[in-house]
N, C-alpha and C positions, 0 to 999 in steps of 0.2 A: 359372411361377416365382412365388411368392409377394411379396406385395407389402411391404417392412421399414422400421422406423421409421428413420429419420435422426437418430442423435445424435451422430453423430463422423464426421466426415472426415479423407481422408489429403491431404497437402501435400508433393507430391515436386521434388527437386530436376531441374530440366527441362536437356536440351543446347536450345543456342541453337538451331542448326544445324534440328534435330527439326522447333522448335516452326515455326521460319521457313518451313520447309520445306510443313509442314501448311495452316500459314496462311492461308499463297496458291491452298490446293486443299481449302478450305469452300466450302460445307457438305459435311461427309462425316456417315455417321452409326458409323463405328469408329474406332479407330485401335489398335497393338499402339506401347504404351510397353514395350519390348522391356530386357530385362538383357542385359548380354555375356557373364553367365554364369549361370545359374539357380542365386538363391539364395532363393526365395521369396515368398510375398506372401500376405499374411491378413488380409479384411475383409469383412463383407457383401454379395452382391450389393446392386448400391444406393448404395455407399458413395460420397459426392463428393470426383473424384479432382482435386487442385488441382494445373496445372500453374507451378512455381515456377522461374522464372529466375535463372540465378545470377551472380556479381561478373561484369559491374561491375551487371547490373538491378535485384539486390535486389527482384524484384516476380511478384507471381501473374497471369500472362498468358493463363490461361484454363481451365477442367474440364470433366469429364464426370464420368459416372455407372461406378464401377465395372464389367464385367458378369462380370470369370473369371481364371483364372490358371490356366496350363499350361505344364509345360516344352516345348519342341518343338527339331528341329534348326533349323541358320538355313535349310536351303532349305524346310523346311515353315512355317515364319513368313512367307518370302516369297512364296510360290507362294499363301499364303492369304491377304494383308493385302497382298501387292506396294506400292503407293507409299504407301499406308497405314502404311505403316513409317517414314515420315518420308525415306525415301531415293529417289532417282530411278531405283535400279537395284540387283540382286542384288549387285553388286561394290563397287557405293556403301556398300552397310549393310556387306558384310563387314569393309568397309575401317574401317568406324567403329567392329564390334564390335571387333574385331583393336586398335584406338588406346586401349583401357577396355580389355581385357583384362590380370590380372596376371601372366598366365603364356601363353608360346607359343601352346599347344595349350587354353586355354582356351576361344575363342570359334569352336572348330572343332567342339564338341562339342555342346551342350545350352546354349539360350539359355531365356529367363525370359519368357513372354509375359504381360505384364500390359493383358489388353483392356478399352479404356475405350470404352463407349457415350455415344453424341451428342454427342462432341467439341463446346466453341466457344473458339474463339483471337481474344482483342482487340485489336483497334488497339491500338498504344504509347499513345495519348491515352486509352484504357480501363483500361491498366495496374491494376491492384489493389499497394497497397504488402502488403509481406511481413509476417510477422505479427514484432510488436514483440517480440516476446520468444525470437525463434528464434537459437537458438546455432549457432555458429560451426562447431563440431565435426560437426556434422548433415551426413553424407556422404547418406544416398539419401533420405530422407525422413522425417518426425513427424506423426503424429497428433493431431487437435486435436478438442477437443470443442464443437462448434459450435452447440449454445446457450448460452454465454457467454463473456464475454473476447474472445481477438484471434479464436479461433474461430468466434463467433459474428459479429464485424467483417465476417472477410473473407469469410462466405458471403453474409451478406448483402449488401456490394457487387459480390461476383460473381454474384449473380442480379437485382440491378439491372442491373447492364451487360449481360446476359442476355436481361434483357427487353426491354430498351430496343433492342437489335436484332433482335428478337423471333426468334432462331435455337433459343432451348426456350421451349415453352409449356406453360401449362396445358391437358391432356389428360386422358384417360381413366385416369391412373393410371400409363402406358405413358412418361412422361416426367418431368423435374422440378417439382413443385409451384409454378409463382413465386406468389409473395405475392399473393390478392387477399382480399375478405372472403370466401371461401367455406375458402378453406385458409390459415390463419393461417400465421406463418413459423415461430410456434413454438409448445409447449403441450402437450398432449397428445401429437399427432402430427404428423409430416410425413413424409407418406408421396412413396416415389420407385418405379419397376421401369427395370432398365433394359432397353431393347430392344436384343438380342443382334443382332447383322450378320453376315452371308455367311462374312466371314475368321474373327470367333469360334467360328461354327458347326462350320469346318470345321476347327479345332485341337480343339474341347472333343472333336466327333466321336471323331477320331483317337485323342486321350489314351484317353478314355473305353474304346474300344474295344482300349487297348495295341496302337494298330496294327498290327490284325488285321483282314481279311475276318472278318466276323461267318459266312458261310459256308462259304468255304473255307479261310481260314485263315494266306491268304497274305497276307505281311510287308512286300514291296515297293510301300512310298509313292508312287510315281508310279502304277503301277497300282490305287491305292484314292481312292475316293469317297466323299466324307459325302453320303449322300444319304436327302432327305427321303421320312418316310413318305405323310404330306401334305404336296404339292408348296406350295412357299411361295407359288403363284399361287393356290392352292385356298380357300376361306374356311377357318381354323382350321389352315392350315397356317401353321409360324414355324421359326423356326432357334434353338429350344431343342433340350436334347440328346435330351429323352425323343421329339421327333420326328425324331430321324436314324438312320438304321444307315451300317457300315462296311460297304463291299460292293467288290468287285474290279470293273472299269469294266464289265466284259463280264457279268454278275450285276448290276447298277447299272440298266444297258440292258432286261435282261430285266423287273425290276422294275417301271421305269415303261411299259412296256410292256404288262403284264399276264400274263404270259407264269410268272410265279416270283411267291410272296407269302411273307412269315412270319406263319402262323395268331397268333390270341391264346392260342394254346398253346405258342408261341415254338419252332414247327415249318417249317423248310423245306421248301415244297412247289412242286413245279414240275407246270403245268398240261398237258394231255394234246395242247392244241392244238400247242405244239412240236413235235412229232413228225406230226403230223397235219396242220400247214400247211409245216412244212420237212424233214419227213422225217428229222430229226438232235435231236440234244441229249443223247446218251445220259449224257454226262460230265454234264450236269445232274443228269439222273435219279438218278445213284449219288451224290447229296451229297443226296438228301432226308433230313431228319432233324432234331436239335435241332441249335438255331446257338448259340455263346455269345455270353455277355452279360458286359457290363461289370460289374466288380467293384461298384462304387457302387451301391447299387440306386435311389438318386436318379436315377442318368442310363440307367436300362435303359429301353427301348421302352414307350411309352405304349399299354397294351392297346386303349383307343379307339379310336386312331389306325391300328394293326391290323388292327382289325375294319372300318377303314373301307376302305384299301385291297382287305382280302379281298372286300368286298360292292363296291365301284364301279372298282376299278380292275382285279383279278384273272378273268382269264378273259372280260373285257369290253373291252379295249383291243387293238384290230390293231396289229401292229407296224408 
């Protein structure tokens, strides 16, 4: 993922409930600020996502780093981000999207997953006031551009308070710049990436792939896995999209196994030892061929990545 400049941030109106929730269960490094009903969201990755309390708080009680936005169902929000969601249970969040919902069948359907990387929630004594000039009418959220005015205010005491419990540092690029002489706060640049987690990976996955097995083709969510090409233990393995395919659990298995690869010719192939060490796999065999790919071609399978499994994992790994 490329690394973009920060010149605006978003400042969303936060449930108590949520933030409280989360609070008490830092340091996390995701969280899914979740819609009751998928109506959108557009900003850079990168973007610093202000969580804003509302009557009686009037105050910004903590942010992260944008990293995605995907519609999902609610059971695949939760099966990916479970308490991450701010809720202690699948029945807790339903119960809360169903209370925001304007209509019945609203929050049965397609909720709004808005995943913010390296979450930090402040003491009430950290509290940030709200930005002086924000109106009343502002139902989900506003945009601020934060090198100057109330913008510029409240990021820079939200990355004091930041520092000062030192939960984001200055890093490799991988985190939010805080203020020292080497990365000004402002000027030319301030550069941010945000580090994707587990439950993003496994929604961008999914979308990405229109919840499809990339091989077979099948639709059923509980039987599919985002799974990495390079295993997130591996050096150079991450939970970006271009390092996941959508694969059916039992295809997922073969994979990290070495058993099944997809060539950097975006060919399914399954390896000869199946049949030679188990004597079976024939339904394997009849699905060799080209797999699809996500529409984006941002988030299609990184050839590298590929080529890496084909050479150290394929035909090299006993199951």
């Amino acid at each position: 993922m490329a690394t973009v400049v920060v010149v605006r941030g978003y400042v969303a109106t936060t449930d108590f409930s949520w933030f409280s929730f989360l609070r008490a269960r830092q340091p996390l490094d995701e969280v899914n600020f979740w819609q009751p009903s998928a109506h959108g969201f557009s900003s850079p990755p990168g973007t610093p996502f202000f969580f804003k309390l509302k009557k009686p708080h009037f105050a910004i009680a903590g942010f992260g780093l944008f990293a995605r936005y995907e519609e999902a169902t609610p059971r695949l929000a939760w099966d990916a981000f479970k308490e991450k969601n701010g809720a202690a249970s699948f029945d807790e969040m339903r119960a809360r999207m169903e209370a925001y919902a304007t209509s019945a069948n609203e929050s049965s359907h397609r909720v709004g997953c808005i995943m913010v990387s390296q979450p930090v929630f402040f003491a009430e004594g950290d509290w940030v006031e709200q930005p002086k000039d924000w109106k009343r009418n502002i139902v989900s959220g506003a945009g601020y551009d934060l090198t100057l005015g109330e913008g510029r205010r409240i990021w820079e005491e939200c990355v004091a308070r930041a520092a000062r419990t030192s939960q984001l540092q200055v890093a490799d690029g991988r985190a939010v710049l805080l203020p020292t002489e080497a990365a000004p706060r402002f000027g030319a640049e301030l550069l941010v990436r945000p580090r994707l987690g587990q439950g993003t990976f496994r929604v961008a996955v999914t979308a990405a792939y229109d919840g499809a097995c990339a091989v077979s083709g099948e639709h059923s969510l509980p039987a599919l896995d985002a799974a990495h090409i390079r295993p997130y233990s591996v050096e150079g393995g991450s939970h970006e999209v271009t390092n996941g395919l959508l694969l059916r659990a039992d295809i997922h298995r073969l994979f990290d196994s070495g058993y099944v690869t997809i060539t950097p010719e975006l060919r399914f192939v399954v390896s000869e030892r199946l049949k030679k060490e188990w004597e079976n796999g024939r339904a394997y065999y009849a699905l060799q061929g080209q797999v699809a790919l996500p529409r984006n071609a941002a988030d299609r399978p990184d050839l590298e990545a590929l080529r890496w499994h084909n050479e150290h994992v394929f035909e090299r790994t006993a199951a």
